[in-house]
N, C-alpha and C positions, 0 to 999 in steps of 0.2 A: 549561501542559499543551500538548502537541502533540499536535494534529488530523491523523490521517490518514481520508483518503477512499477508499475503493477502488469502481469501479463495477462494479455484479452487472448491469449489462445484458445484453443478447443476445451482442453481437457482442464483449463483452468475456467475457463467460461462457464462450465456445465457444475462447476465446485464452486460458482459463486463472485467470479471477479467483478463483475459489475456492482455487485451489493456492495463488495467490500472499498471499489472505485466512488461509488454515490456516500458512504460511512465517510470515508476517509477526506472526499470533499467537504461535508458538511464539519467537518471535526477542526480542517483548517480553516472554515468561512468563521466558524464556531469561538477559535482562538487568536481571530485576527491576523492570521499569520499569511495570508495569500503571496506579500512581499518577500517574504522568508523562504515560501516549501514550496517548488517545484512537484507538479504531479503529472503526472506522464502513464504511457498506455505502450507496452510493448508486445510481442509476439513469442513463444517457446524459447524460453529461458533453459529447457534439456532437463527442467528435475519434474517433472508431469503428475511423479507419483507420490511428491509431498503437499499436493495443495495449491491453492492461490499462490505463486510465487511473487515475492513482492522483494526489491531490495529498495535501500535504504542508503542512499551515497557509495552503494556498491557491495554493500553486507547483505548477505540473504538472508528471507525469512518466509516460513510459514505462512499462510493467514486465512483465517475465514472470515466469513461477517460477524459472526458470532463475537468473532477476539478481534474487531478492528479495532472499539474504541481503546482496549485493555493496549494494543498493540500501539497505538498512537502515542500513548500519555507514555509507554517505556519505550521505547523507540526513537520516537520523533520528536515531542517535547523535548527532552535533555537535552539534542542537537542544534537546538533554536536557542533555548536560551542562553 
């Protein structure tokens, strides 16, 4: 199972984490994968000033809504399959 983490804090909220929360839902209903990827909602991850913090079985990343889908398909796909 692959763990994703997205943070709902402030300073990520206000950058978007919910759009990129709602992308990233749709993207696993999208590839069938709901049994596969964990999605999860966390609280200040401590980097504020990179963005949506978002990790990945514990690897960190960037993300905006802009780049969820882009960030999905190199990210999260590989992991799965």
């Amino acid at each position: 199972m692959v763990k994703i983490m997205v943070c709902i804090g402030s300073s990520c909220h206000l950058k978007g984490s919910r759009q990129v929360v709602e992308r990233l839902q749709y993207l696993i209903a999208e590839n069938g994968l709901k049994e596969k990827v964990e999605l999860g909602g966390t609280f200040c991850m401590g980097r504020c000033q990179e963005g949506v913090c978002v990790t990945v079985d514990g690897d960190f990343f960037s993300v905006t809504p802009d780049v969820a889908k882009k960030f999905f398909e190199e990210n999260v796909l590989p992991r799965v399959k």
